[in-house]
C-alpha positions, 0 to 999 in steps of 0.5 A, spaced: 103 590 194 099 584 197 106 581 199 108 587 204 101 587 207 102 580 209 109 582 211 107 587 215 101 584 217 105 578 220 111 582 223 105 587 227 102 580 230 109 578 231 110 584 235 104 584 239 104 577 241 111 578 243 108 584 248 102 580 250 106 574 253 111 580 257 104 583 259 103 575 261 110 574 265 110 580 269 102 578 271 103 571 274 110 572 276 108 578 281 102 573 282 105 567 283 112 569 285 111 570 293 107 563 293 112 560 291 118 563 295 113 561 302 111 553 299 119 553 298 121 555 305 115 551 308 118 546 304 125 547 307 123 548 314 119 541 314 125 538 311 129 541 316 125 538 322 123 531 319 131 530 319 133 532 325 128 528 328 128 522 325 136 523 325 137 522 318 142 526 314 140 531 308 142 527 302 140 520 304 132 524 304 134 527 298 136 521 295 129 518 296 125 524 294 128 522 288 127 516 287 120 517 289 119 523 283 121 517 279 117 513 281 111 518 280 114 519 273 112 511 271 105 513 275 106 511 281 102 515 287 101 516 294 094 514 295 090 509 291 088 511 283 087 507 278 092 503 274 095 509 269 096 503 263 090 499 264 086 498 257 081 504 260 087 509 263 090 508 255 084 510 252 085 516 256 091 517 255 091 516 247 085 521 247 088 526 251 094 525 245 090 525 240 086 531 241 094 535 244 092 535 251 097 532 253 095 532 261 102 529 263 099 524 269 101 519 264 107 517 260 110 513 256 117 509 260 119 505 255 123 506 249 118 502 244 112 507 247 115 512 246 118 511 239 110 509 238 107 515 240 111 520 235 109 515 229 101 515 233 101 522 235 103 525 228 098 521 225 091 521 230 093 529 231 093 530 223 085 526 224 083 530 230 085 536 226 081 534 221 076 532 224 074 540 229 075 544 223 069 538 219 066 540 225 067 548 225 065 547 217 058 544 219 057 548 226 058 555 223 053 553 217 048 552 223 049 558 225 050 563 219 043 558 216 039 560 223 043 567 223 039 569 217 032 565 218 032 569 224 034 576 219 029 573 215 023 573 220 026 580 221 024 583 214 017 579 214 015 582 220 017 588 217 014 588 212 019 587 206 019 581 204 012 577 203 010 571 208 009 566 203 017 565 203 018 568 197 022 575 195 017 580 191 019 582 184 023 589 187 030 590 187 030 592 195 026 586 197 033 581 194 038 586 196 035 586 202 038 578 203 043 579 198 047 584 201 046 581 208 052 577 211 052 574 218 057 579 223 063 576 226 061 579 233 054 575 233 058 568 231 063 569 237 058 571 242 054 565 240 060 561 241 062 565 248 055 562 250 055 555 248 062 554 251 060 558 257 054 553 258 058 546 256 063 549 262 059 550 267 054 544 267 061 540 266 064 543 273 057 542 276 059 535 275 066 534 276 064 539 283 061 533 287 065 527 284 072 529 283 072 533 290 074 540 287 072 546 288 067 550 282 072 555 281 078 549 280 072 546 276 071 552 271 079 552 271 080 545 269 075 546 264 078 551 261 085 547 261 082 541 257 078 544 252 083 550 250 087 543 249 093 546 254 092 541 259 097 543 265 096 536 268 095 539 275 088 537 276 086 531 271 078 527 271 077 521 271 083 519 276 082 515 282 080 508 283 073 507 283 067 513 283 060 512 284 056 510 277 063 510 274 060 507 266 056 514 266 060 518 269 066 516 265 062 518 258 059 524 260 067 526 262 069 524 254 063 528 252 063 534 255 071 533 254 069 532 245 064 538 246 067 543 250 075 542 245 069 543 239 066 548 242 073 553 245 077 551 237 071 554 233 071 559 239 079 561 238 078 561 229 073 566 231 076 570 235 083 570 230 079 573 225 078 578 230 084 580 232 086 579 224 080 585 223 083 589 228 090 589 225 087 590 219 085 597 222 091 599 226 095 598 220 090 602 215 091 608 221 098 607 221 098 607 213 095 613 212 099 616 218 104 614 214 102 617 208 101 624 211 107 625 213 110 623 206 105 627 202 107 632 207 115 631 206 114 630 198 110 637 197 115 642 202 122 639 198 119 639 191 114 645 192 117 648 186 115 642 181 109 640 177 105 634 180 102 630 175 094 631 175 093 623 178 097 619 182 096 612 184 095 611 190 096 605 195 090 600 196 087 601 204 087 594 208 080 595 209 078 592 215 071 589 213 075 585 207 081 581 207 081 578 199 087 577 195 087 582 190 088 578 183 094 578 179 097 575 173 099 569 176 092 569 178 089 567 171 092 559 173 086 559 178 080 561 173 083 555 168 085 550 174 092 550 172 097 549 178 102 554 178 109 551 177 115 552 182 119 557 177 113 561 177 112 561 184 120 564 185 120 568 179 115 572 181 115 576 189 107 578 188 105 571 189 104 569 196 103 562 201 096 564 201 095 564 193 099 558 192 095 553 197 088 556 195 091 554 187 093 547 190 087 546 194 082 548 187 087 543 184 086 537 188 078 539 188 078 538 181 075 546 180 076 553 182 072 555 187 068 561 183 067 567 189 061 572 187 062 579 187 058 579 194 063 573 196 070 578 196 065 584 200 064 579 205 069 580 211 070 572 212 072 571 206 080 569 205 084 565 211 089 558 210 087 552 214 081 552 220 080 559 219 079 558 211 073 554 212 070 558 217 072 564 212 069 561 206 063 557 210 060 564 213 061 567 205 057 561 202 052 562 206 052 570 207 050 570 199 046 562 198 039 562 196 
């Protein structure tokens, strides 16, 4: 059933996700590891030396780095930056909060700042959410509507469809357009494409008025907009810059857009990694098969089988649709579909139940045509439903 697909699809994630991050573990510690051991015996060596000759004792300099550490915390540094809670470095700080950065550099101290961001935080990260999956909706109808022209322009010079814009009266000529939808693999090179560049003119700013390297440039771009934000290299901190207005704003724009650009980029590239999981699982389903049908015929080699035996559905890797039910019928009436309903019957998923609330706060259920359900975009919850549904609409529109 659609219940143990997802389930199987779910722990199949789960368990690579678990190997990837191993994978990744093993990677930086054998990378980083032996940097860490020689910057901590430089370290202790320092130490050792700043002590004896200023003849002072372990604990009394480790008492001062301590102090020092939380004075870095409230945000104070050895060299000149600007002040960390001036009406500017707030603005700053509240962008990276909203947009879940969350660089570090700067943290609220008092009991009152931090009982305020947990009530300002839940409301400005559930707005920002909303506010990239809007623009992932109306980015990938840009895309999918250019994608087809250029398919279009295609078929003209071709010779199938006429130049004056209008389909011939022939069947191939509509099916031509009908059956075409946008590929998955086109959208995520353009999107690979468009970040690559918001980056690299990003770090060929920052390079000379930060003072970093292009590569550390890259790094923090990357950092800031995949919203991981380590804090070990920050923009937009020291005290003064040159042509600091300008500068302050190109950093805010190519921050918006390069978050933009890398959020639709990740939705994509789950849909990805979604197909493929698909297909590992359609292997090992069949695999799986195999061997049972294998089993089944030498211990009942004996018995009559029945001439026609329902088999089970194949996960496709081109569809991903919600296969209809009875409880499915709510959704053509519009009706939401009751908790006892929902607990009473195990083949109605989370996917189903959301959709059903989501048609019913719409007013209407969202009608999918036949070319729509064939689409490889269509299903998902959340950012990645936009896009699903976004590359569908526009895959059978006009």
């Amino acid at each position: 059933g659609r219940l143990n697909a997802d389930n199987a699809r779910f722990l199949l994630l789960a368990v690579l996700i678990v190997l990837y991050m191993l994978c990744g573990a093993a990677v930086f510690s054998a990378i980083e590891l032996p940097t860490e051991r020689e910057a901590k015996e430089r370290w202790e060596e320092r130490l050792e030396n700043f002590t004896r000759r200023h003849n002072l004792s372990r604990a009394e300099l480790r008492h001062f780095l301590r102090a020092y550490e939380e004075a870095s915390v409230a945000g104070i540094r050895v060299d000149d930056i600007r002040p960390r809670w001036d009406f500017t470095g707030a603005f700053y700080f509240v962008g990276t909060v909203v947009s879940t950065i969350g660089f570090g550099m700067t943290t609220p101290a008092t009991v009152g700042g931090k009982i305020f961001l947990i009530f300002y935080g839940l409301i400005g990260c559930a707005g920002t959410i909303l506010f990239f999956n809007l623009f992932l909706e109306r980015l990938i109808t840009v895309i999918a509507y250019v994608m087809k022209s250029c398919h279009e322009r295609q078929l003209r010079r071709k010779g199938v469809l006429p130049h004056n814009g209008r389909r011939g009266s022939g069947t191939s000529e509509v099916d031509s357009l009908a059956g075409w939808k946008p590929s998955v693999y086109y959208v995520m090179l353009i999107l690979c494409v468009a970040s690559l560049i918001i980056s690299c003119c990003a770090s060929a700013m920052y390079t000379p008025i930060e003072g970093w390297s292009y590569f550390d440039s890259l790094y923090f771009c990357f950092v800031a907009f995949s919203t991981i934000g380590f804090g070990d290299l920050v923009s937009s901190q020291n005290i003064k810059y040159e042509s600091q207005g300008l500068y302050r704003f190109g950093n805010f724009v190519f921050i918006l857009m390069g978050v933009c650009c890398i959020y639709s980029l990740f939705n994509v590239i789950s849909i990805v990694i979604k197909q493929s999981i698909n297909w590992i699982l359609k292997k090992l389903d069949c695999r799986c098969c195999h061997r049972c049908q294998r089993k089944l015929f030498h211990s009942r080699r004996n018995v009559v089988m029945p001439g026609n035996v329902r088999s089970r559905r194949n996960i496709s890797i081109e569809t991903d649709v919600v296969n209809e039910s009875d409880t499915d019928g709510r959704r053509l009436s519009g009706e939401m579909i009751s908790m006892k309903d929902f607990l009473a019957s195990n083949k109605v998923s989370l996917a189903i139940m959301q959709k059903q609330l989501s048609e019913t706060a719409n007013g209407y259920p969202r009608q999918m045509s036949s070319n729509s359900k064939q689409n490889g975009f269509s299903g998902g919850v959340g950012a990645l439903a936009i896009m699903n549904n976004r590359l569908a609409e526009t895959s059978v529109d006009r």
